[in-house]
C-alpha positions in Angstrom: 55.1 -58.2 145.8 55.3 -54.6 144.4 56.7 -56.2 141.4 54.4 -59.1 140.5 51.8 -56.7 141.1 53.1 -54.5 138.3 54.0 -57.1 136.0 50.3 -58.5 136.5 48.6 -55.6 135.8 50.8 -55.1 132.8 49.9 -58.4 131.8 46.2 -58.1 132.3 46.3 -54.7 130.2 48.2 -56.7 127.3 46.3 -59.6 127.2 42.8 -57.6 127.4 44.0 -55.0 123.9 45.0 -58.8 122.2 41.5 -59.7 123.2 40.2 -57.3 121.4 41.6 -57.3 118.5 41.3 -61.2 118.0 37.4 -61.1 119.1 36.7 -57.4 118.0 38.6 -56.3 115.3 39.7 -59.1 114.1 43.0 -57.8 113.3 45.3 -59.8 115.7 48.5 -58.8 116.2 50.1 -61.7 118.0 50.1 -66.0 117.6 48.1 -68.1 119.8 51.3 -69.5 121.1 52.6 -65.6 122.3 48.9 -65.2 123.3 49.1 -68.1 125.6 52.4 -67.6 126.7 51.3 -64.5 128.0 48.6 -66.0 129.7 50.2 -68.8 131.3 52.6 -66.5 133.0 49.6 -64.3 134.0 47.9 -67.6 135.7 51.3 -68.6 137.4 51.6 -65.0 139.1 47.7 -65.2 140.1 48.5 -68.5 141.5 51.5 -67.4 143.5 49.9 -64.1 144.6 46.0 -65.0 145.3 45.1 -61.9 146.8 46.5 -60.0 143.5 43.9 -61.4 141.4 40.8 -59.3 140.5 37.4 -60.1 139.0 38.3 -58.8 135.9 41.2 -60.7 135.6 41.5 -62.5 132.1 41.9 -65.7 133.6 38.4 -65.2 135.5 36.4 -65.7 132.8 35.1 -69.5 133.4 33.4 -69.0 136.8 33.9 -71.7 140.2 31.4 -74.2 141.4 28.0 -74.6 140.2 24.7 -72.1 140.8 22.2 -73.9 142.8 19.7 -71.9 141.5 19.7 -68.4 139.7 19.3 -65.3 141.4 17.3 -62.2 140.2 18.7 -58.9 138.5 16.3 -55.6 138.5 16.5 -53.5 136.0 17.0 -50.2 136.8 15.3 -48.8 133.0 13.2 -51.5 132.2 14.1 -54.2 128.9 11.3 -53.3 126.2 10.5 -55.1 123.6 9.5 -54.3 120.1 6.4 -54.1 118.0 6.5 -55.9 115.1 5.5 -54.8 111.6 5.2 -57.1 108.3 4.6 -54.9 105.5 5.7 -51.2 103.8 2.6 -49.9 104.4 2.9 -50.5 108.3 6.3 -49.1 107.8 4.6 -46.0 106.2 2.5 -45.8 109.0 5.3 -45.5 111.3 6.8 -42.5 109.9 3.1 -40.8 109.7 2.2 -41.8 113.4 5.7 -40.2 114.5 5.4 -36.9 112.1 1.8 -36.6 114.0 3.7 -37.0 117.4 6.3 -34.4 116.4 4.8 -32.4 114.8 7.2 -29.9 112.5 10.6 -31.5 115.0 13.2 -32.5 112.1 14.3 -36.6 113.3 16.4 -39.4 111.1 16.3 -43.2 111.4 18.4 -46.1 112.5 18.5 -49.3 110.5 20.0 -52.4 111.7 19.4 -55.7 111.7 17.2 -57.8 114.4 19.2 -60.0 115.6 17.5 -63.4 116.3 19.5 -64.2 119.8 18.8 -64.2 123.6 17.9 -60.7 124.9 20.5 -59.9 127.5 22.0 -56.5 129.8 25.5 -55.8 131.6 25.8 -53.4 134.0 29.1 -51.7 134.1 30.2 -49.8 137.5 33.1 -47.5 137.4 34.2 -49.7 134.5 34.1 -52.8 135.9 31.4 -55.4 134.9 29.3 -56.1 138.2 25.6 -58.2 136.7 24.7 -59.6 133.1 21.1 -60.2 133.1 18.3 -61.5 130.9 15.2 -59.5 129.9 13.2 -61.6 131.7 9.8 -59.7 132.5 11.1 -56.7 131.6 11.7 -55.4 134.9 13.6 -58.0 136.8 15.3 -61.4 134.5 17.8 -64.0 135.6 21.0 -63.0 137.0 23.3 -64.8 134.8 26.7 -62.7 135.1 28.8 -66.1 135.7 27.4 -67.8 132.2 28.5 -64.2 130.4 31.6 -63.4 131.9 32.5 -66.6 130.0 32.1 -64.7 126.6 35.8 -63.6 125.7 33.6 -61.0 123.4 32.3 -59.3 126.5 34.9 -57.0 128.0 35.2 -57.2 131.9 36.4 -53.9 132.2 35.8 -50.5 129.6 37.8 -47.4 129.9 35.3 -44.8 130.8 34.5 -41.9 133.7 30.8 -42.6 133.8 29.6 -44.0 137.5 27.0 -46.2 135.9 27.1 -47.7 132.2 24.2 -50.4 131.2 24.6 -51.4 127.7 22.0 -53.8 126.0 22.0 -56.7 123.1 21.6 -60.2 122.2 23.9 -62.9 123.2 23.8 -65.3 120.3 25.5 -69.0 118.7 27.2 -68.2 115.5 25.8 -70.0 112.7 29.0 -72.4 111.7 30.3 -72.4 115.6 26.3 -73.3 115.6 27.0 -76.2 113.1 30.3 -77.9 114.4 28.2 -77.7 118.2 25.7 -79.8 116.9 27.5 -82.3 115.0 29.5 -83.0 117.9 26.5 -83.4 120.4 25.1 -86.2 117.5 28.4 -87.8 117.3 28.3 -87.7 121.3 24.9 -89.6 121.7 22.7 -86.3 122.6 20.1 -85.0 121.9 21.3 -81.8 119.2 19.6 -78.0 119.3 17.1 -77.6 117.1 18.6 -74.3 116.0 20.8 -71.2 117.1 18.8 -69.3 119.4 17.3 -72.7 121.8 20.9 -73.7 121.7 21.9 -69.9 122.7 18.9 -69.9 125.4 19.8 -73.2 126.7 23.5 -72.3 127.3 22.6 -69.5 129.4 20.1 -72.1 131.5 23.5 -73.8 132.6 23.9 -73.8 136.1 27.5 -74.4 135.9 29.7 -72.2 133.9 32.2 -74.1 133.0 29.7 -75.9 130.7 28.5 -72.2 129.2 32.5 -72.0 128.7 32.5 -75.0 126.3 29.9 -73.4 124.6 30.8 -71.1 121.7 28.6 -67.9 122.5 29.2 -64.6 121.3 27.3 -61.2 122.0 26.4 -58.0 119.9 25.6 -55.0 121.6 23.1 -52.4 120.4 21.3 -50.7 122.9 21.4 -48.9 126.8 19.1 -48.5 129.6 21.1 -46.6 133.2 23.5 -44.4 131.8 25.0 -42.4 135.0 27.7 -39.9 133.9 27.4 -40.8 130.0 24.8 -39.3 127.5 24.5 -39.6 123.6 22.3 -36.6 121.3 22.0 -40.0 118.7 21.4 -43.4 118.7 24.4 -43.4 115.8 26.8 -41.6 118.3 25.9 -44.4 120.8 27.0 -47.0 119.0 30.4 -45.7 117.6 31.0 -44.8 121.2 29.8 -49.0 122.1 32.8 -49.9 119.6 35.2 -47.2 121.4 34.4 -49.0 124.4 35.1 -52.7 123.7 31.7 -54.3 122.5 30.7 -56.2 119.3 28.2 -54.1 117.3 25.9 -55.0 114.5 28.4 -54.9 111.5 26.0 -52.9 109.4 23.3 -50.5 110.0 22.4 -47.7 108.4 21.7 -43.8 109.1 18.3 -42.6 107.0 17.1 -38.9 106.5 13.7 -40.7 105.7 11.3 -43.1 105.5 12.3 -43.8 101.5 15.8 -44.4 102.7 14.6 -46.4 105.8 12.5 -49.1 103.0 15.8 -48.6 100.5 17.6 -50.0 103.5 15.1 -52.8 104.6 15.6 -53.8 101.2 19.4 -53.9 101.2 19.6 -55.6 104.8 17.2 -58.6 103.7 19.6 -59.5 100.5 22.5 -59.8 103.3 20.8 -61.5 106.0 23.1 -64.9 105.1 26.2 -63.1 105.3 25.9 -62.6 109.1 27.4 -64.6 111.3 24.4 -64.8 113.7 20.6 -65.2 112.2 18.6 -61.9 112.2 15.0 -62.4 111.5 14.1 -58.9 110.2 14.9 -55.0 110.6 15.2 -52.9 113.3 13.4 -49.2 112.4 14.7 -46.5 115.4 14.7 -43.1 115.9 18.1 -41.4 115.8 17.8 -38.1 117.8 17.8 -39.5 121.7 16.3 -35.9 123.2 12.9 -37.5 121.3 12.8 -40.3 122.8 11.1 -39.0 126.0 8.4 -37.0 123.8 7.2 -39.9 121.8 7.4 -42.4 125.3 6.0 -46.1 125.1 3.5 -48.4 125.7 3.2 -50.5 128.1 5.1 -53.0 126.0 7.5 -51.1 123.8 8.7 -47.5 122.6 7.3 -45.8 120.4 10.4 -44.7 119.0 11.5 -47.6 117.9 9.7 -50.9 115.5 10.8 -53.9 114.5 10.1 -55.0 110.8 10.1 -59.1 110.9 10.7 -60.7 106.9 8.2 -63.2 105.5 9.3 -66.8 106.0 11.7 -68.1 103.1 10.6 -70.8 101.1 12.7 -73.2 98.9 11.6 -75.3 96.0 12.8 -78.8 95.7 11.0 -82.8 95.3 9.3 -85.0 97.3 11.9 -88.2 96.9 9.5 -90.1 100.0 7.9 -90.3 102.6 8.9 -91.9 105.2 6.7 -92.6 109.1 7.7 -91.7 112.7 6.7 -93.5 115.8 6.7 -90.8 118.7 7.0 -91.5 121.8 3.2 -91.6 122.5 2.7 -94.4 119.4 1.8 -91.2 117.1 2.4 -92.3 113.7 4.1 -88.9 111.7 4.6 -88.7 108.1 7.7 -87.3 107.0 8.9 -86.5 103.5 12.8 -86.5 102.6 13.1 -84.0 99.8 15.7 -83.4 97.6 18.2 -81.2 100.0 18.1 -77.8 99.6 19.4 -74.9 101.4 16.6 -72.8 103.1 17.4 -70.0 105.7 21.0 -70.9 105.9 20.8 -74.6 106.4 20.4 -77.4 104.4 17.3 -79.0 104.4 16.7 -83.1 104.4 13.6 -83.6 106.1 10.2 -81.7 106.3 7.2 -82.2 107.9 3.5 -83.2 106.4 1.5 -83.1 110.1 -0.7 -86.3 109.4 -2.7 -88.1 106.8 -5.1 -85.5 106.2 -2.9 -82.9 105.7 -1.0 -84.8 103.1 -4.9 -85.6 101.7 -5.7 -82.1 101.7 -2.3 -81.1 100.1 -2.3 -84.1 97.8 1.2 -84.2 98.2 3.3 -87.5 96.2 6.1 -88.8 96.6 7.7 -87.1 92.9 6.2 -83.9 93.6 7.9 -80.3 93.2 7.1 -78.4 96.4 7.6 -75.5 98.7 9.2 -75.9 102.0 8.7 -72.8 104.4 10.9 -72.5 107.6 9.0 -70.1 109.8 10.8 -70.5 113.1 9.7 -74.3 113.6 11.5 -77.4 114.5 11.1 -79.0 111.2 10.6 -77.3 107.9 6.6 -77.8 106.8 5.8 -78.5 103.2 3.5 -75.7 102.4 2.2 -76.5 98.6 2.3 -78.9 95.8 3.4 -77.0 92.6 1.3 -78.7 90.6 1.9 -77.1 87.0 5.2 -79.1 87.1 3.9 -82.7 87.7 5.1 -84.7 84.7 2.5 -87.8 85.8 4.6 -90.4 87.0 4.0 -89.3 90.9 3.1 -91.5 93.5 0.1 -91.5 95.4 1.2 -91.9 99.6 -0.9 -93.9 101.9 -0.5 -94.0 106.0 0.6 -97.8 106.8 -2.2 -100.3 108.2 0.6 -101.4 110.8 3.5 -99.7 113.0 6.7 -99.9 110.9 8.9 -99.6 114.1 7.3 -103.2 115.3 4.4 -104.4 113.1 1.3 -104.1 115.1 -1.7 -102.8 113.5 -2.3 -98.8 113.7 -5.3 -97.7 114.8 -7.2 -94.2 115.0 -8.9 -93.4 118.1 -12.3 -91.6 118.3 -12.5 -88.2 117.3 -8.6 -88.1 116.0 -6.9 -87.7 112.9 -3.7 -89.5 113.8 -3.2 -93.2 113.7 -1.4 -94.8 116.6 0.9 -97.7 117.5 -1.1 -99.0 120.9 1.8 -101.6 121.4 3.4 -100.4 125.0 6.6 -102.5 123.7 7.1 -101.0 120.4 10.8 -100.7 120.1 10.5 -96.8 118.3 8.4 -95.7 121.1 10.9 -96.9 123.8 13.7 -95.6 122.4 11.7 -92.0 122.3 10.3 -92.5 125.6 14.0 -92.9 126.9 14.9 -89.7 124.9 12.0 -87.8 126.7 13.0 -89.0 130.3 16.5 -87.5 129.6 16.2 -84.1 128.4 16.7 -81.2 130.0 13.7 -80.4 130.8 12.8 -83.7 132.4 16.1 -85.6 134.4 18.3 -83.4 132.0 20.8 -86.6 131.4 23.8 -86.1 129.7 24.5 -88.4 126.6 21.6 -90.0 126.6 20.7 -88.9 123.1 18.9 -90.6 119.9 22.2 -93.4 119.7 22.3 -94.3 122.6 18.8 -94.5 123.4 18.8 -97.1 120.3 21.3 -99.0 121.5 20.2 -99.2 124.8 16.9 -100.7 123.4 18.7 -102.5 121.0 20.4 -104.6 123.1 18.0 -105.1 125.9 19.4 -103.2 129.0 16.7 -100.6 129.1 12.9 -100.7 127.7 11.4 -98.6 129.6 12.1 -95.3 131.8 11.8 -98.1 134.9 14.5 -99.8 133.5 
């Protein structure tokens, strides 16, 4: 016993430094073959010696059976969140607001970037991790310390004295890990996240997770609320010590005697947004001296210490080639154009949408015209504008179809709305939507029952109708 007891905490120590080099550093020093090796003896002595394993084993990162339900998690400081500012000027006013607060008090900033994830907290005790929670309300969010252990960026355990560490961050999807999840929900008959962050927000919805661990999350840590035995003089300091510790931190931010350097940074940060592995959506703008924080205080909402400067929504010229219709599941007819792809916000672009009838009217958008696309956080990219300088006169006037192209029954326009509708309760499109809508997740949250299978379903005859 004596023995496999020091063999498995040897084991656990190994395997926990190779962790962090693979998912931290990035500098492993081992194969995946010695990795696992490693690990399979560790599971074999676990399984052998039950009573030696620990929750912050290596092998106890997929949690058991299912949550029925989640449970709550206080927080002990409560989650803020940030005011938002679009412009320099607002920025300016930042610095002029906090110099009227301080008075003649010398402070520096913080720049990172805003990650655009799922807000989250872990609660370290002793050094062992006890609750990961969301922000929920600010003072009380989901308990979801099962779904999180199931990060192998999240270390169970940190080397440290302090009683009470609570660090903060975003858990996130990378971008590619983003892509390849998606594709394989599509080629699995589901329904596919719409983007990073819902598929992010939706993993950490799982009750069971063992799902979560199929998931690829990963988390970046920038922040702290309890801090019992620990303390930092700058927000700098705090997060060389986070990387001492264990944690993924923002891979860039920057330290600025003032607010020209603060912009000069905002600046730099926005021409490197693409090369993150997660999306950020803006600038983070904080206070580097900690011992201020208390003098400036908050709002109700958010410090005052700290702001968040969101970038304008990119935009992407490319052509109209058409424009095609949508039957939704209500018999809504949708106009759609299929432009030219082009890469907007770090994904290629195909599709876009044009609302209804009048908006393409009031646009005058053709099928031939040059355009902007804008992707401002929305399902589907929205054309914004016709660059009409650059018509060359051989575009194509679009008109909304007199009948349903999903099943040929006449459209019609009820009163007082813009939007023509397929009435026709047996419309092929609209079944295969209305099957979609009974199984996802947030109605009878089927799996694989997706756009495919839905088609084929209706296709063949076996199911119409959610009775069916």
């Amino acid at each position: 016993m004596k023995q496999a007891e020091q063999r498995i905490l040897e084991l656990c120590k190994a395997l926990d430094h190779h962790n962090r080099l693979y998912y931290i550093e990035a500098t492993p020093e081992i194969s995946d073959f010695e990795y696992d090796k490693l690990y399979r003896e560790l599971v074999d002595l676990e399984a052998e010696h039950p009573e030696l394993v620990t929750p912050d084993s290596p092998t106890q990162r997929v949690g058991g059976e299912p949550l029925t339900a989640f449970e709550h998690v206080a927080h002990a400081v409560p989650m803020m969140s940030l005011d938002n500012t679009y412009t320099r000027d607002e920025v300016r006013d930042l610095d002029t607001s906090l110099r009227k607060l301080l008075g003649d008090t010398p402070f520096t900033y913080v720049v990172e970037p805003k990650v655009d994830g799922v807000a989250f907290s872990l609660r370290y005790e002793d050094g062992h991790l006890v609750t990961a929670g969301t922000r929920g309300d600010g003072t009380r969010g989901d308990d979801v310390t099962a779904n999180v252990r199931t990060i192998n960026s999240v270390p169970l355990r940190i080397e440290t004295d302090a009683e009470v560490v609570e660090v903060r961050g975003e858990v996130y999807m990378p971008k590619a890990a983003f892509l390849a999840f998606t594709e394989r929900q599509v080629a699995e008959g589901k329904d596919p996240f719409k983007n990073p962050r819902n598929a992010t927000a939706g993993s950490l919805k799982q009750l069971d997770p063992r799902i979560v661990a199929t998931r690829p999350l990963d988390a970046v840590l920038y922040g702290h609320g309890q801090l019992d035995g620990a303390g930092f003089d700058s927000h700098d300091q705090f997060l060389r010590q986070l990387k001492t510790w264990g944690f993924r931190t923002v891979p860039r931010y920057w330290t600025c005697a003032g607010i020209d350097d603060v912009l000069a940074a905002i600046d730099e940060l926005e021409t490197m947004r693409h090369d993150f592995p997660f999306e950020i959506d803006g600038a983070v703008v904080k206070v580097n001296e900690v011992e201020l924080y208390a003098t400036l205080g908050s709002t109700a909402k958010s410090p005052r210490w700290a702001k968040a400067f969101k970038y304008p929504p990119e935009q992407a010229e490319t052509t109209v080639r058409e424009i095609t219709v949508q039957v939704g599941r209500t018999g809504v007819l949708t106009p759609v154009a299929e432009p030219e792809p082009v890469f907007l916000s770090g994904s290629e672009i195909k599709r876009a949408t044009l609302h209804n009838a009048d908006d393409i009217e009031r646009k005058d958008i053709r099928v031939g015209d040059r355009v902007l696309i804008e992707k401002a956080g929305e399902v589907i990219p929205a054309v914004i504008c016709v660059i009409k300088e650059k018509r060359a006169g051989n575009e194509t006037p679009f008109k909304m179809p007199e009948v349903c192209p999903a099943c040929g029954e006449a459209a019609t326009k009820r009163e007082g709305e813009v939007a023509l509708r397929c009435e026709n309760l047996q419309c092929p499109a609209q079944s295969v939507r209305l099957l979609r809508h009974l199984a996802a997740r947030n109605c009878l949250d089927i799996e694989a029952l997706g756009d495919i299978v839905a088609e084929k379903l209706v296709e063949s005859g076996l199911a119409t109708s959610p009775l069916d």
